[in-house]
C-alpha positions, 0 to 999 in steps of 0.5 A: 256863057251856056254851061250845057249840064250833063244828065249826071250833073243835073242830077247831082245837083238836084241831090244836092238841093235835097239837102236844105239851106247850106253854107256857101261852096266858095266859103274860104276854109281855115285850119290850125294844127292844135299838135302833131304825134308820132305814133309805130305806124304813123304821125297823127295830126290834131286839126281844127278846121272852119269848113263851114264859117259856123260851127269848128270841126275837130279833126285827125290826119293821119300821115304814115310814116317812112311813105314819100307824099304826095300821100293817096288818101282816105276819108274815112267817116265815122259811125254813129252807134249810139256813140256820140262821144267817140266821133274822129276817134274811130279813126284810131281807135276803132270800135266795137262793131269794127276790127281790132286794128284801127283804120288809121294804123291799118292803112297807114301800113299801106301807104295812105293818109287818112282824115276823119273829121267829128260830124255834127253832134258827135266827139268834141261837137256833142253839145246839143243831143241829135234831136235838138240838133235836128229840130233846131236845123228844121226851123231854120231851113237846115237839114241835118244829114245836109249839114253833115254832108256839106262838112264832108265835101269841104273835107275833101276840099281841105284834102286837096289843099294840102301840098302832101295830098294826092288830090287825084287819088282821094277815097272814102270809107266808113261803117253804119251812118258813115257807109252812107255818108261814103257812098253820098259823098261819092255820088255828089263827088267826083274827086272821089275816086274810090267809094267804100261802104260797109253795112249800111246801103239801104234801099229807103223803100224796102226799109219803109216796106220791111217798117225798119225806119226806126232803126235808123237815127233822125240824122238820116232823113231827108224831106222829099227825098224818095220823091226824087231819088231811090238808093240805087239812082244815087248810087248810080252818080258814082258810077264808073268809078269803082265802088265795093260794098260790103253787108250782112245778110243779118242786118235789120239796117240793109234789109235783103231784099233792097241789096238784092234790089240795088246790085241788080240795078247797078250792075246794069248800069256799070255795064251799061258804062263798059266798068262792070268789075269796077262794082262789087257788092259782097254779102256775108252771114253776119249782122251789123259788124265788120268781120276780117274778110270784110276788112280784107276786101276794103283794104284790097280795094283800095290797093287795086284801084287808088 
């Protein structure tokens, strides 16, 4: 049979190449459910979950209460910080750059399941320290934001295993290292209908320009990858689906000039595909941090378009 490619699907595939030697798509994932809690807002499911048949991946799902399923969902993904014990507990307990009211909560209110898994070396999977992990990947073939990601995929397979899931209403958001794991997954994904991204879309050339490498932890580099693929191109995978970004025009990470960059390039292409109201890229007075407005944005995204 000859399967005839579509630009876009080459190009997610030759990302997804990027991203060194992964575990195989078809690997059949496992879950147990370690307890179930009741919580004002929601039922708070404990999970541990083989995505990827080589290291276990604790999890939360997060079911709100008095809410029929199957439930729209969110993958949230949690941020890095410096924090690598807090991992899948930012989910419900926020953090310090993050609103008061936890996503889990502040979600659940409105009607959506949520999932966060720990990434590798973070909450319960912070045994070996990033660099260690990094250096370990990188002589075996393995690059570790491509490891990440694989996990991050099958969690979206996972999701849409699950009977109480709506498998056509799957979207995604996350602060910092998970903004970025937001909108990659969302390019290398189409089951995700939403992306949402706050204060980390980073243009990677103005980052080298403005020399802001070092801001960014060694999770985040991919060989070759600005051979191939600026910001804005991987961005552009998600396109026409809807999409919000949210930064401060303060954050050393998100150096100005390469939103300015990235929003002229994706309004170009969302118009080009006839959904220019389906891309939003909003800018605020403040440094690395989630303010109210910010939380009011996401939160109003999801309601008008999952």
């Amino acid at each position: 049979m000859i399967v005839i490619l579509n630009e876009k699907e080459t190009r997610r595939r030759e990302l997804y190449q990027l991203l060194g030697d992964l575990p195989s798509k078809s690997y059949e994932i496992t879950c147990k459910k370690i307890y179930e809690q009741e919580h004002e807002h929601y039922f708070l499911e404990k999970l541990v979950l083989d995505l990827n048949g080589i290291d276990e991946v604790p999890a939360y799902f997060v079911k709100p209460k008095n809410c029929r399923a199957p439930y729209p969902t969110i993958l949230f993904n949690h941020s890095h910080g410096g924090n690598y014990t807090l991992g899948k507990n930012e989910l419900i307990e926020s953090n310090s750059y993050l609103q008061e009211t936890p996503y889990a909560e502040a979600l659940a209110k409105l009607g959506y399941a949520s999932l966060c898994i720990d990434c590798w070396g973070f909450g319960e999977r912070f045994v070996k320290k990033e660099s260690e992990l990094f250096k370990e990947m990188l002589w075996n073939g393995k690059v570790m934001w491509g490891m990440m990601v694989y996990d991050s995929l099958r969690a979206i397979d996972y999701l849409s295993s699950r009977p109480d899931v709506d498998s056509t209403r799957i979207g995604t958001v996350g602060m910092s290292m998970g903004s970025t794991m937001s909108w990659w997954v969302a390019a290398l994904d189409t089951r995700i209908k939403v992306c949402v991204d706050l204060c980390c879309l980073t243009d990677f050339h103005t980052l080298v320009e403005t020399r802001g490498l070092d801001g960014h932890g060694i999770y985040y580099y991919v060989p070759r990858l600005l051979k191939s693929f600026t910001t804005a191109e991987i961005n552009s995978l998600i396109t026409p689906r809807p999409h919000l970004s949210l930064a401060g025009n303060l954050d050393s990470l998100t150096p100005a000039k390469g939103l300015d960059i990235i929003d002229e390039e994706l309004k170009k292409v969302y118009e080009k595909e006839r959904a220019s109201d389906s891309w939003k890229l909003l800018r605020y007075d403040v440094g690395h941090i989630e303010n109210a407005e910010m939380r009011t944005q996401v939160l109003s995204f999801f309601k008008k378009w999952l």
